[in-house]
SEPAKE-419346 format. One record per residue (C-alpha): z, y, x; residue number from 1. Coordinates in steps of 0.001 Angstrom, whole numbers, m for minus. Layout:
BEGIN
SITE        pz        py        px   pos
SITE         Z         Y         X   NUM
...
END
This chain:
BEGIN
SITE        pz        py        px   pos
SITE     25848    m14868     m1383     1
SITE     23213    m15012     m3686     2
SITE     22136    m18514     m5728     3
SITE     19351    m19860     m7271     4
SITE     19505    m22742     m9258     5
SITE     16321    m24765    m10172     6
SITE     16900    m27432    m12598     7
SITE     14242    m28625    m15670     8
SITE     17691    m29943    m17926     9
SITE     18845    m26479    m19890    10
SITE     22175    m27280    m20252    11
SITE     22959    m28235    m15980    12
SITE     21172    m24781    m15507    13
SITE     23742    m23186    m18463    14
SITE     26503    m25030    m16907    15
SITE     26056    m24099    m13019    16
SITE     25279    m20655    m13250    17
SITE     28297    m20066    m15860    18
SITE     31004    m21836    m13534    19
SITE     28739    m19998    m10199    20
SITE     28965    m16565    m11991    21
SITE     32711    m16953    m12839    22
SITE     33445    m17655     m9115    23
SITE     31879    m14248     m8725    24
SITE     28823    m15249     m7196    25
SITE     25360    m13818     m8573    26
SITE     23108    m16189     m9766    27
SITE     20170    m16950    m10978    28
SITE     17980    m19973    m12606    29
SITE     14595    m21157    m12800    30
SITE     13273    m24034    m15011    31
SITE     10820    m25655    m12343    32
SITE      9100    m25631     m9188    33
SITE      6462    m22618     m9476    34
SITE      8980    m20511    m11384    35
SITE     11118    m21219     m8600    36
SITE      9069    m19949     m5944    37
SITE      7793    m16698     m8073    38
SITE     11541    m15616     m8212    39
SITE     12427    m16671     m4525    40
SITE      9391    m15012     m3109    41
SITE     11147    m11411     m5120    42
SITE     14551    m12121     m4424    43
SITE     16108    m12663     m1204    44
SITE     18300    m15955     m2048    45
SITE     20962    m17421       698    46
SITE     21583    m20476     m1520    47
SITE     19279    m22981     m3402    48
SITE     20660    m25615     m5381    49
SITE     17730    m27980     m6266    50
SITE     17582    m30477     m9236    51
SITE     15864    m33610     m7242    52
SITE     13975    m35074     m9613    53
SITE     11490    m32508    m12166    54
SITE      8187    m33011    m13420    55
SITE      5496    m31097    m11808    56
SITE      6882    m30195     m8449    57
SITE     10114    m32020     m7132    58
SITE     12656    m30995     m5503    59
SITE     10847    m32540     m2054    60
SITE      8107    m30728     m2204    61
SITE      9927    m27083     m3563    62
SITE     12439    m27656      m656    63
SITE      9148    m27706      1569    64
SITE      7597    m24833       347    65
SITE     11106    m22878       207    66
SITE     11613    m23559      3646    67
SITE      8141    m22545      4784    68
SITE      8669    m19309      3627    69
SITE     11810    m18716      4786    70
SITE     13378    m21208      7373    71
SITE     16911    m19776      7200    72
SITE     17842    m20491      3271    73
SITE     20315    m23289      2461    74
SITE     20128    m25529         9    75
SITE     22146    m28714     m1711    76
SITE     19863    m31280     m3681    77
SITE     21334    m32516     m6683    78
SITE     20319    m36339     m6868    79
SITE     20835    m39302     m9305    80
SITE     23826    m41536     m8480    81
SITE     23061    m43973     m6548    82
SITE     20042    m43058     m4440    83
SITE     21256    m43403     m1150    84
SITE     17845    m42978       519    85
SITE     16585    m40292     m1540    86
SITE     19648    m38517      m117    87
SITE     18508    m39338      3195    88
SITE     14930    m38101      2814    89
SITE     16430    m34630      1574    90
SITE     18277    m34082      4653    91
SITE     15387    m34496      6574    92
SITE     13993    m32096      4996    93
SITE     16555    m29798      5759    94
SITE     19002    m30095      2989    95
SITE     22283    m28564      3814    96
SITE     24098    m31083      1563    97
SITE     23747    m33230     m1255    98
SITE     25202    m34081     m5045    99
SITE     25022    m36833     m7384   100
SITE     25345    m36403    m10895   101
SITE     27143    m36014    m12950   102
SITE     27828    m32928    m10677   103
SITE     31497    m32511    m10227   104
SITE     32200    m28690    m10538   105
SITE     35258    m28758     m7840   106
SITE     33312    m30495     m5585   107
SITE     30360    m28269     m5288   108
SITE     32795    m25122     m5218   109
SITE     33736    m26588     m1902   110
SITE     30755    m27498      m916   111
SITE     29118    m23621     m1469   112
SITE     31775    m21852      m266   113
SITE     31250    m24043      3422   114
SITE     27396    m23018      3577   115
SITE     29374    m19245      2608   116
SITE     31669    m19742      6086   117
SITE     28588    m21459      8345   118
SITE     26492    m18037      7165   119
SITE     29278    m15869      7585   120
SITE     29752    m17482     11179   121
SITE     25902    m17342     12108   122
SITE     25347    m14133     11865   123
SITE     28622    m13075     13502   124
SITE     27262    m14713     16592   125
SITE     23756    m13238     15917   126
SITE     25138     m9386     15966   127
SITE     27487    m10994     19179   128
SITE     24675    m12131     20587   129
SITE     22253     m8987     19797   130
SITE     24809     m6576     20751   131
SITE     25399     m8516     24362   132
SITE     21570     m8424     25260   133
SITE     20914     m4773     24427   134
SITE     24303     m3620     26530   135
SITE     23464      m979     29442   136
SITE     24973     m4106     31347   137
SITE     23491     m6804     29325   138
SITE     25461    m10031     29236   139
SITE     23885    m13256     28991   140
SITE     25553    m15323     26050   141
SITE     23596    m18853     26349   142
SITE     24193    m21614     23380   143
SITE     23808    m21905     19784   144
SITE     25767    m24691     19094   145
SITE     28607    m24842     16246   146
SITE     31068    m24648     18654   147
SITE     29534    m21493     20441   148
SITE     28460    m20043     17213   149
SITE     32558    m19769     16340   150
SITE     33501    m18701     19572   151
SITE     30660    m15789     19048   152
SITE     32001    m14855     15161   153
SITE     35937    m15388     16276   154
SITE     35065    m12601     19500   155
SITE     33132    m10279     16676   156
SITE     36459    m10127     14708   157
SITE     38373     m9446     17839   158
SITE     36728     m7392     19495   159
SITE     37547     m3938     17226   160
SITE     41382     m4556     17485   161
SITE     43662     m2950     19794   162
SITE     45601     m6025     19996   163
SITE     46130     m8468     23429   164
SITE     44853    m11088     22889   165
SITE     44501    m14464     25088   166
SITE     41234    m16644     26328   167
SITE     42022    m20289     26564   168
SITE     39963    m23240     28070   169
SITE     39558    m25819     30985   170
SITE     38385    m24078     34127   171
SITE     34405    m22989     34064   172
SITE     33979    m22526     30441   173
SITE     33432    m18750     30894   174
SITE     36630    m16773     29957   175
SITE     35803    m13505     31966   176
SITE     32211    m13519     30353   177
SITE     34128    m13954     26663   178
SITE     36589    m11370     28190   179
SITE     33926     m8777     29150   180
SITE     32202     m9070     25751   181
SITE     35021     m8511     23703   182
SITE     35377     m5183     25914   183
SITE     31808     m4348     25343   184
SITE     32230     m4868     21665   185
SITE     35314     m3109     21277   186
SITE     35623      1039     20825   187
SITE     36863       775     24836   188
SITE     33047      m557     25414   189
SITE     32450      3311     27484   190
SITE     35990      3053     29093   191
SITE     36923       342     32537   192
SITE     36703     m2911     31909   193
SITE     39138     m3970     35080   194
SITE     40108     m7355     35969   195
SITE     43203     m9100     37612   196
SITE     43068    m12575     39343   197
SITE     46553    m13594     39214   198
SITE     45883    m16225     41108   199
SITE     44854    m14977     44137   200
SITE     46918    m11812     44842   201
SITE     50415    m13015     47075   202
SITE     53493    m12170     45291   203
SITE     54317     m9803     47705   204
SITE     52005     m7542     46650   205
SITE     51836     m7913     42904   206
SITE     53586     m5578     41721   207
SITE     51584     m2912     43512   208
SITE     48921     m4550     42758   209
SITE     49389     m3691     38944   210
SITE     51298      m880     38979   211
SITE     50316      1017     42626   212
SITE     52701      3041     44958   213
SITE     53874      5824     46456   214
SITE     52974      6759     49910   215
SITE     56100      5492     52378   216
SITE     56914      2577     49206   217
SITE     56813       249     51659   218
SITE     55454      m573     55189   219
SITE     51783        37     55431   220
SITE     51800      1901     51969   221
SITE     49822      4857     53803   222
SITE     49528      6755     50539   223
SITE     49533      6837     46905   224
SITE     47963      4128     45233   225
SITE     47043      3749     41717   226
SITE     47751       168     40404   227
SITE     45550     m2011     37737   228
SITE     47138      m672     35037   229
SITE     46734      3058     35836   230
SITE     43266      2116     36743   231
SITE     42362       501     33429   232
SITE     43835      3687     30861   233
SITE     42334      4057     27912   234
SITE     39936       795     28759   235
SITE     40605     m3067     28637   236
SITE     42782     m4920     31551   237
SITE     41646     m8831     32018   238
SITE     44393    m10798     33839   239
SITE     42894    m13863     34643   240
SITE     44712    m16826     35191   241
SITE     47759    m14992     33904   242
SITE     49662    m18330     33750   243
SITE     49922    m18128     37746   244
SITE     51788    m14633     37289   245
SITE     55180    m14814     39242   246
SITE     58198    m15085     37102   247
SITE     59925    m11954     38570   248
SITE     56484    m10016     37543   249
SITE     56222    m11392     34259   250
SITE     59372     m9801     32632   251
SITE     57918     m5863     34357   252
SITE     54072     m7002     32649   253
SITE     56527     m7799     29435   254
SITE     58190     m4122     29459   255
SITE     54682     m2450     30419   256
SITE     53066     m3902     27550   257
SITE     56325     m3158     25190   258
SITE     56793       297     25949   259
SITE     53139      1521     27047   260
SITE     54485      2854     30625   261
SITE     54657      1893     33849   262
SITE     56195      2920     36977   263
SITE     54392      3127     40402   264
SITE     56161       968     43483   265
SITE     58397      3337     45131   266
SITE     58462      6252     42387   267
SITE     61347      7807     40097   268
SITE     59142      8696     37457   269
SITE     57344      6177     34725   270
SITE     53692      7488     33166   271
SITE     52088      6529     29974   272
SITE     48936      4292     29871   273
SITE     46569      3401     27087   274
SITE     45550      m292     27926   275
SITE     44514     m3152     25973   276
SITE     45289     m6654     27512   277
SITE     42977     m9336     27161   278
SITE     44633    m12247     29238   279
SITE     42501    m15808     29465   280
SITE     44257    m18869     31130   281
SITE     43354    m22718     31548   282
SITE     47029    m23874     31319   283
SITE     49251    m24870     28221   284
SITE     51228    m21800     27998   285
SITE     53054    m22821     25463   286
SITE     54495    m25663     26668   287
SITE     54853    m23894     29938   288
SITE     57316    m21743     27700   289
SITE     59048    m24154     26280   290
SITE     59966    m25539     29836   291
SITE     61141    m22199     31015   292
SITE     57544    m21248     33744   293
SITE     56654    m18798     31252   294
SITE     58627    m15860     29443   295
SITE     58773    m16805     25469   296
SITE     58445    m13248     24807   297
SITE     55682    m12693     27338   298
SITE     53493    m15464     25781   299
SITE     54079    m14192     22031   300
SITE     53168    m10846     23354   301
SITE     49863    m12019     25054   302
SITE     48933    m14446     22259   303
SITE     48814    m12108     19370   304
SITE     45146    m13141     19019   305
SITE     43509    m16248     20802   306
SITE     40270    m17319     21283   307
SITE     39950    m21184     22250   308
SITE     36726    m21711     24216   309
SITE     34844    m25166     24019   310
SITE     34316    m27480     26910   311
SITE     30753    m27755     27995   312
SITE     30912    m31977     26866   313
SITE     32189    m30122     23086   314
SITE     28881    m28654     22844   315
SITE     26424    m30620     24921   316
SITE     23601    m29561     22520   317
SITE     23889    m26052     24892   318
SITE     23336    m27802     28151   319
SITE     19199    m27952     27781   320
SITE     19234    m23830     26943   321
SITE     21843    m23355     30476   322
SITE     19897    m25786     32368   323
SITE     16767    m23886     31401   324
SITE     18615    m20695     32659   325
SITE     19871    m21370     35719   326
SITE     16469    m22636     36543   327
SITE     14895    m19591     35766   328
SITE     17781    m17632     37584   329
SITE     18020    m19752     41172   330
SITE     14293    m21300     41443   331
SITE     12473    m18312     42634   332
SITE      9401    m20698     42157   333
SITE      7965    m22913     39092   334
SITE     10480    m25697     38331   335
SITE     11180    m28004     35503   336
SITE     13550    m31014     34937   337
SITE     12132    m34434     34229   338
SITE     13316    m35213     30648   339
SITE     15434    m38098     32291   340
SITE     17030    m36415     34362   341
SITE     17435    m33707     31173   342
SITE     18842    m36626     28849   343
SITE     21098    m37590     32212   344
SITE     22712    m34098     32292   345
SITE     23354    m34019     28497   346
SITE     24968    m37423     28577   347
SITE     27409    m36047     31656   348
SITE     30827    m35158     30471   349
SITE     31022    m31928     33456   350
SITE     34629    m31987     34008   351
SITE     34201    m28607     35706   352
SITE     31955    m27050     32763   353
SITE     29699    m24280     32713   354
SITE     30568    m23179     36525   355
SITE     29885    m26991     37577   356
SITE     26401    m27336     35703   357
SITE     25166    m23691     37119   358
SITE     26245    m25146     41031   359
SITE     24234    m28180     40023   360
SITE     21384    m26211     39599   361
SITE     21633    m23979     42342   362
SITE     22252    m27101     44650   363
SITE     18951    m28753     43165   364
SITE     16578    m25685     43370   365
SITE     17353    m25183     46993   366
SITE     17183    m29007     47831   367
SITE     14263    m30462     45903   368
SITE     10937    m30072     47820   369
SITE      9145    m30904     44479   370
SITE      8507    m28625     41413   371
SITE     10098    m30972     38842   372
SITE     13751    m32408     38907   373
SITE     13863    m36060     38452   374
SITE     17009    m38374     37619   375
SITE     16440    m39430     41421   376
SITE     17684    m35732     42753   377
SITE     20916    m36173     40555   378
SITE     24094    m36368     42245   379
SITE     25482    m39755     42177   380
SITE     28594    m38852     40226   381
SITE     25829    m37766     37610   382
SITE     23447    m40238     37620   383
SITE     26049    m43075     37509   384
SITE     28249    m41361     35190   385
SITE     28623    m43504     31637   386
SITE     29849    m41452     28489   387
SITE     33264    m41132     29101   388
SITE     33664    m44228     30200   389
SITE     33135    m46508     27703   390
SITE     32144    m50369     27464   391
SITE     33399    m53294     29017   392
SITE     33207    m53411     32665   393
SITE     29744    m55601     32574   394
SITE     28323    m52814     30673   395
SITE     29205    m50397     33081   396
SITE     28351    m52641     36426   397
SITE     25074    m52926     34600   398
SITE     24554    m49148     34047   399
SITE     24832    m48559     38322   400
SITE     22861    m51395     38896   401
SITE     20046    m50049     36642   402
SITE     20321    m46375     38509   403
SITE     20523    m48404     41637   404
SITE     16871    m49841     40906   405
SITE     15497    m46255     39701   406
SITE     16285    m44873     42940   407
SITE     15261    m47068     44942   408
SITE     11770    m47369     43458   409
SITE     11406    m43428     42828   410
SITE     12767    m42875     46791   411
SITE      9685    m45721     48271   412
SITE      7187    m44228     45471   413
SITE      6995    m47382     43616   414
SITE      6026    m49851     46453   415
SITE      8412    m52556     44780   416
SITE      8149    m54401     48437   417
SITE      9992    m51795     50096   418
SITE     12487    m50749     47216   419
SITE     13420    m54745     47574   420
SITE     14112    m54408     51233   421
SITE     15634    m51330     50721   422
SITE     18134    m53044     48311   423
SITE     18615    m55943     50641   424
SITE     17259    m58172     47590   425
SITE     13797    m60683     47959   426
SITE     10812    m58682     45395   427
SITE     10976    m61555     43285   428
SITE     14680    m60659     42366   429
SITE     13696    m57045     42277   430
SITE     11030    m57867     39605   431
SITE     13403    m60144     37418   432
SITE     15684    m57341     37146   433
SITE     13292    m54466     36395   434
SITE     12335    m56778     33501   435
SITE     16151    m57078     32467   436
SITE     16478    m53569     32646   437
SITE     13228    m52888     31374   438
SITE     12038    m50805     34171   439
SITE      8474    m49559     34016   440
SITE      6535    m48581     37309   441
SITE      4999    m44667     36921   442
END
């Protein structure tokens, strides 16, 4: 990562750059505010650190112009102790971080190498990202929040193993889509990409299932059958929901994935078979190990690499971007959502994640006659939801009552008389309360 430091004091410059350079980063200095921006115009710098205050041009004002010509550079603004809301004003301005002086030398080391990670880990999930839109089978990888951002870099380090490796996360987060990129980024990518729901296979037929059979096996086994694994050679197999597996299945999945063979239902003979396992579950494996559900040995040799996987209310910042999606991909006409009922979604906690939000959707588009979404059209588990849960019961009483009011005067189109009726409450109440709640009339 390259640095420039702009400072007008010789001796902080002198003093940076020779602790900077001796961390083995390469760095360079500038004296003020149009030297500055001569040398960051020639050199492409990932790293500014800015003295605040320096005659001519201050740090303001070179942060401005920095930024302006390239929006993606990080900075930390060196201030004077003390000046809490000059600190404030900087990151506005889009100051990664701030100092005070006298700069402490430890302090900024730590500071630098976090920007180093949060670069690092942004343009992991850019070449993710980048990579999963240009795929003969694109794959649509929505959300640029933190949390996505490491889920995106954590899948680009993955991906070019050979190792298993396990998907965790509450149901609807999107395992099988983190599952299929990691196959499209790995060197299987041209190979299958075949998938197992362990979940809804009977235990009966498991074992066939992953393995296949030979014709006569077993009744109704008309002829040879080649099983998952077989199937998936030389490519990537996904069990999903691989904490469902049957205990009698899980110690022949152990020995397939120790030895590399496999034996067909019925046959005397085992065959080789080139597989990576990518397994994804929404259960505690772990302590389903401890208790004795799940083979020890069978979880260490799954979990050899995991990727955790957010829940939707861990990065609501995404839910706008989805929202905007699944609009786009279930209208089939012009549609928008009423930046209520936008600031409603964000604030709901979606217990059932990414697949719950996308149902949403699809259940709106097909039931709203209009061409914009309004709080009104909400489900009432939405619309009446608080932020998990919090406040005293008034608070929360109050919260209904106010969605209460909203719907009734958005379903009568704002005629107060009938949203009174409609509420079983005189108009004079009605209009007391809109005034509590401060309720304004479109």
């Amino acid at each position: 990562m390259r640095i420039l430091i702009v400072d007008d004091e010789p001796l902080q410059r002198e003093l940076l750059k020779g602790f900077l350079e001796n961390q083995g980063y390469p760095v360079e200095d500038a004296e003020d505010g149009p030297a500055a921006l001569k040398r960051f115009r020639e050199v492409p710098f990932q790293l500014v650190l800015l003295d605040h205050r320096m005659p001519g041009m201050t740090g303001d004002q070179l942060l401005e112009e920095m930024k302006a010509l390239n929006p993606m550079v990080r900075s930390i603004m060196i201030t004077a102790h003390g000046c809490v809301d000059t600190a404030v004003t900087v990151m506005k301005l889009g100051a990664d971080d701030f100092l005070e002086k006298p700069v402490d030398l430890t302090d900024l080391l730590e500071r630098i190498r976090r920007i180093e990670e949060s670069i690092s880990i942004a343009e992991e999930a850019a070449e993710v990202s980048d990579a999963a839109e240009s795929a003969p089978l694109p794959l649509q990888v929505i959300g640029d929040s933190p949390a996505m951002r490491e889920v995106l870099s954590l899948v680009s380090r993955v991906a070019p193993t050979r190792w298993a490796s396990i998907i965790t996360g509450e149901t609807g987060t999107g395992k099988e889509l983190i599952a299929r990129l990691v196959h499209l980024l790995s060197p299987r990518r041209d190979q299958p990409f075949i998938e197992v729901n362990c979940a809804a296979i009977p235990e009966n037929l498991f074992e066939s299932e992953l393995f296949g059979h030979e014709k006569g096996a077993f009744t109704g086994a008309a002829s040879r059958r080649k099983g998952r694994f077989e199937l998936a050679d030389q490519g990537t197999l996904f069990l999903d929901e691989v904490g469902e597996l049957p205990q009698p299945l899980q110690a022949k999945l152990l020995h397939a994935l120790q030895e590399g063979r496999i034996t067909r239902v019925g046959s005397e003979s085992d065959m080789a078979v080139d597989v990576r396992v990518l397994a994804a579950t929404n259960r505690d494996l772990k302590a389903m190990s401890a208790d004795g559900r799940f083979r020890e040995d069978l979880y260490y040799r799954l979990n050899v690499l995991e990727i955790p996987i957010p829940a939707l209310r861990q990065r609501r910042e995404d839910i706008p971007a989805l929202a905007a999606f699944f609009l786009d991909k279930y209208s089939g006409r012009p549609m928008s959502l009423h930046p209520d009922a936008l600031a409603t979604l964000v604030k709901y906690s979606f217990p059932g994640n990414v697949r719950e939000l996308e149902h949403l959707i699809q259940r709106m588009t097909t039931l709203v006659r209009g061409s914009v979404i309004r709080p009104a059209d909400l489900p009432p588990e939405v619309r009446f939801h608080t932020a998990d849960d919090k406040g005293t019961l008034q608070e929360r009483l109050e919260a209904v009552e106010r969605e209460m009011l909203i719907t009734a005067l958005e379903t009568h189109d704002g005629i107060q008389t009938r949203a009174a009726e409609h509420l079983g409450i005189s108009e004079r109440v009605l209009r007391y309360k809109m005034k509590k709640f401060r309720i304004q009339r479109e």
